[in-house]
C-alpha positions in Angstrom: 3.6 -18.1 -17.8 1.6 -19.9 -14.9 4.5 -21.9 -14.1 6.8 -19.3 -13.6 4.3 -17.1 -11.4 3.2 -19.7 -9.8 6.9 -20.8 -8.8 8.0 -17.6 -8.2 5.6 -16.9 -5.6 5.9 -20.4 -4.3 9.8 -19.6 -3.6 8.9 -16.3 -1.7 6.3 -17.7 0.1 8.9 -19.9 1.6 10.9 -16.9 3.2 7.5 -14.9 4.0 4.7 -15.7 6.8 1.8 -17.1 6.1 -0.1 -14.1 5.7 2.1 -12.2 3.4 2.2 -15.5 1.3 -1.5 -14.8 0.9 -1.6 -11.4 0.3 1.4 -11.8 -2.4 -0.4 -15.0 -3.8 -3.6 -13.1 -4.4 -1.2 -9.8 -6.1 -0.1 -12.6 -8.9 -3.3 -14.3 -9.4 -5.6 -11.2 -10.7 -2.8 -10.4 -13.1 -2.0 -13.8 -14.1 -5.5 -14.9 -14.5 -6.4 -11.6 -16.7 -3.1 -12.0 -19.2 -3.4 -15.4 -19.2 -7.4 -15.2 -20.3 -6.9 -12.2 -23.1 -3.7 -13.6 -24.2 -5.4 -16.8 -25.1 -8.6 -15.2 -26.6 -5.9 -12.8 -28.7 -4.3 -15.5 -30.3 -7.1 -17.0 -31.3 -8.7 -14.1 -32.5 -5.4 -13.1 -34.3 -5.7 -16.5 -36.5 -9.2 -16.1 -36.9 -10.1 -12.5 -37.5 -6.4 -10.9 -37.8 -7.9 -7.5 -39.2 -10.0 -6.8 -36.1 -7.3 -7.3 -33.4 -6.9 -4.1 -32.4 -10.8 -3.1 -32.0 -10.6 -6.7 -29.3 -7.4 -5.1 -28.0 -9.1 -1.7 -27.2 -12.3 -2.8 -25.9 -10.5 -6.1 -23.7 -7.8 -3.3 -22.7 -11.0 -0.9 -21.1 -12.4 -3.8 -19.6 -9.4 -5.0 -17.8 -8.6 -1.1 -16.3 -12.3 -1.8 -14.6 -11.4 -5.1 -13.3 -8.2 -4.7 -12.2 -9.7 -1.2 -10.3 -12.1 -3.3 -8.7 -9.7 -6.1 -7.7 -7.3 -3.6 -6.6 -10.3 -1.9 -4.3 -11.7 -5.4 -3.3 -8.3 -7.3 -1.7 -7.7 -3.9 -0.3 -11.0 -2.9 1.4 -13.0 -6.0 2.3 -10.1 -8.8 2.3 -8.1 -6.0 4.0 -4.8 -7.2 2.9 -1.9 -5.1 4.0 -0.9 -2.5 0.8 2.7 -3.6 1.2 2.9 -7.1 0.4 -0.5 -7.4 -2.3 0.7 -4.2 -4.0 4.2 -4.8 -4.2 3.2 -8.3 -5.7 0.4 -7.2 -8.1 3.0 -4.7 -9.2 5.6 -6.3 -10.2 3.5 -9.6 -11.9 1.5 -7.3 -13.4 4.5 -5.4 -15.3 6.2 -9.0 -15.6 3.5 -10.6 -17.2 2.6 -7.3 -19.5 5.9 -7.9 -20.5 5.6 -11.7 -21.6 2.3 -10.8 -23.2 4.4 -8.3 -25.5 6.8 -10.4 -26.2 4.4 -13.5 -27.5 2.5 -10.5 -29.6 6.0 -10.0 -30.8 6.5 -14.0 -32.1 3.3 -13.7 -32.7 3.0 -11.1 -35.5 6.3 -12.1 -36.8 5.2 -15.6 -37.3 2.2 -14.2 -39.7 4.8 -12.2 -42.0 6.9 -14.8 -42.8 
Protein backbone atom coordinates (compact mmCIF):
# COMPACT_ATOMS: atom_id res chain seq x y z
CA UNK A 1 0.00 0.00 0.00
CA UNK A 2 2.80 2.70 0.86
CA UNK A 3 4.86 1.43 -1.84
CA UNK A 4 2.52 1.83 -4.41
CA UNK A 5 1.43 5.44 -3.30
CA UNK A 6 4.46 6.28 -2.64
CA UNK A 7 5.66 5.26 -6.24
CA UNK A 8 2.91 6.48 -7.87
CA UNK A 9 3.25 9.86 -6.79
CA UNK A 10 7.01 9.62 -7.18
CA UNK A 11 6.37 8.92 -11.11
CA UNK A 12 4.00 12.00 -11.46
CA UNK A 13 6.07 14.10 -9.60
CA UNK A 14 8.55 13.47 -12.31
CA UNK A 15 6.26 15.09 -15.19
CA UNK A 16 4.92 17.81 -12.60
CA UNK A 17 6.75 21.10 -11.13
CA UNK A 18 7.99 21.20 -8.00
CA UNK A 19 5.08 22.72 -6.40
CA UNK A 20 2.38 20.55 -7.75
CA UNK A 21 4.65 17.56 -6.58
CA UNK A 22 4.04 19.07 -3.16
CA UNK A 23 0.69 19.70 -3.27
CA UNK A 24 -0.05 16.07 -4.85
CA UNK A 25 2.49 14.54 -2.30
CA UNK A 26 0.56 15.97 0.62
CA UNK A 27 -3.20 14.76 -1.20
CA UNK A 28 -1.67 11.02 -0.80
CA UNK A 29 -0.14 11.25 2.50
CA UNK A 30 -3.35 12.21 4.74
CA UNK A 31 -5.08 9.32 3.11
CA UNK A 32 -2.37 6.96 3.16
CA UNK A 33 -1.29 7.67 6.58
CA UNK A 34 -5.15 7.32 7.92
CA UNK A 35 -5.84 3.77 5.96
CA UNK A 36 -2.66 2.68 6.65
CA UNK A 37 -3.09 3.48 10.71
CA UNK A 38 -6.90 1.98 10.94
CA UNK A 39 -6.15 -0.76 8.64
CA UNK A 40 -3.51 -1.93 10.95
CA UNK A 41 -5.37 -1.31 14.24
CA UNK A 42 -8.53 -3.36 12.39
CA UNK A 43 -6.63 -6.35 11.90
CA UNK A 44 -5.47 -6.55 15.00
CA UNK A 45 -8.60 -5.87 16.60
CA UNK A 46 -10.32 -8.35 14.19
CA UNK A 47 -7.96 -11.26 15.73
CA UNK A 48 -8.25 -10.03 19.02
CA UNK A 49 -11.87 -8.91 19.69
CA UNK A 50 -13.60 -10.06 16.27
CA UNK A 51 -17.25 -9.46 17.81
CA UNK A 52 -16.64 -5.77 18.40
CA UNK A 53 -15.26 -4.80 14.93
CA UNK A 54 -17.93 -2.94 13.78
CA UNK A 55 -18.45 -0.69 17.06
CA UNK A 56 -14.14 0.21 16.28
CA UNK A 57 -15.31 0.59 12.59
CA UNK A 58 -18.12 3.16 13.41
CA UNK A 59 -16.45 5.15 16.00
CA UNK A 60 -12.71 5.12 13.86
CA UNK A 61 -15.03 5.86 10.64
CA UNK A 62 -16.57 9.32 12.62
CA UNK A 63 -13.16 10.18 13.66
CA UNK A 64 -11.53 10.04 10.36
CA UNK A 65 -14.67 12.31 8.55
CA UNK A 66 -13.26 15.00 11.41
CA UNK A 67 -9.74 14.55 10.45
CA UNK A 68 -9.88 14.31 7.00
CA UNK A 69 -12.27 17.76 7.25
CA UNK A 70 -9.67 19.40 8.98
CA UNK A 71 -6.83 18.17 6.72
CA UNK A 72 -8.86 19.08 3.84
CA UNK A 73 -9.40 22.78 5.41
CA UNK A 74 -5.76 22.93 6.70
CA UNK A 75 -3.59 22.30 3.21
CA UNK A 76 -6.17 24.41 1.70
CA UNK A 77 -6.33 27.52 3.88
CA UNK A 78 -3.11 27.99 5.71
CA UNK A 79 -0.57 25.82 3.46
CA UNK A 80 -2.63 27.47 0.61
CA UNK A 81 -2.12 24.76 -1.86
CA UNK A 82 -3.77 25.21 -5.11
CA UNK A 83 -7.42 22.99 -5.10
CA UNK A 84 -6.43 21.45 -8.37
CA UNK A 85 -3.52 19.49 -7.80
CA UNK A 86 -4.08 18.53 -3.65
CA UNK A 87 -7.74 17.70 -4.46
CA UNK A 88 -7.38 15.86 -7.48
CA UNK A 89 -4.65 13.83 -5.61
CA UNK A 90 -6.42 13.33 -2.13
CA UNK A 91 -9.28 12.22 -4.37
CA UNK A 92 -8.25 9.75 -6.18
CA UNK A 93 -5.66 8.05 -3.20
CA UNK A 94 -8.35 8.39 -1.02
CA UNK A 95 -10.93 6.26 -3.28
CA UNK A 96 -7.71 4.04 -4.28
CA UNK A 97 -6.76 3.24 -1.02
CA UNK A 98 -10.58 2.81 0.38
CA UNK A 99 -10.63 0.39 -2.17
CA UNK A 100 -7.45 -1.75 -1.04
CA UNK A 101 -8.70 -1.46 2.48
CA UNK A 102 -11.97 -3.34 1.27
CA UNK A 103 -10.40 -5.62 -0.43
CA UNK A 104 -7.89 -6.84 2.64
CA UNK A 105 -11.33 -6.73 4.80
CA UNK A 106 -12.47 -9.04 2.05
CA UNK A 107 -9.24 -11.71 2.55
CA UNK A 108 -9.56 -10.84 5.77
CA UNK A 109 -13.03 -12.15 6.82
CA UNK A 110 -12.64 -14.90 4.42
CA UNK A 111 -9.59 -16.08 6.01
CA UNK A 112 -11.58 -16.38 9.58
CA UNK A 113 -14.46 -18.70 7.90
CA UNK A 114 -12.44 -21.17 6.60
Amino acid sequence: MVALSVGTWAGAALIVDRRTSVEMFFGMLGPLAVVSATWALTEWFYRQRPAELTSLMLGLFLLKAIFFAGYVAIMLRVARFRPVPFVGSFTAYFIGLYLMEALYLKRLFSERSR
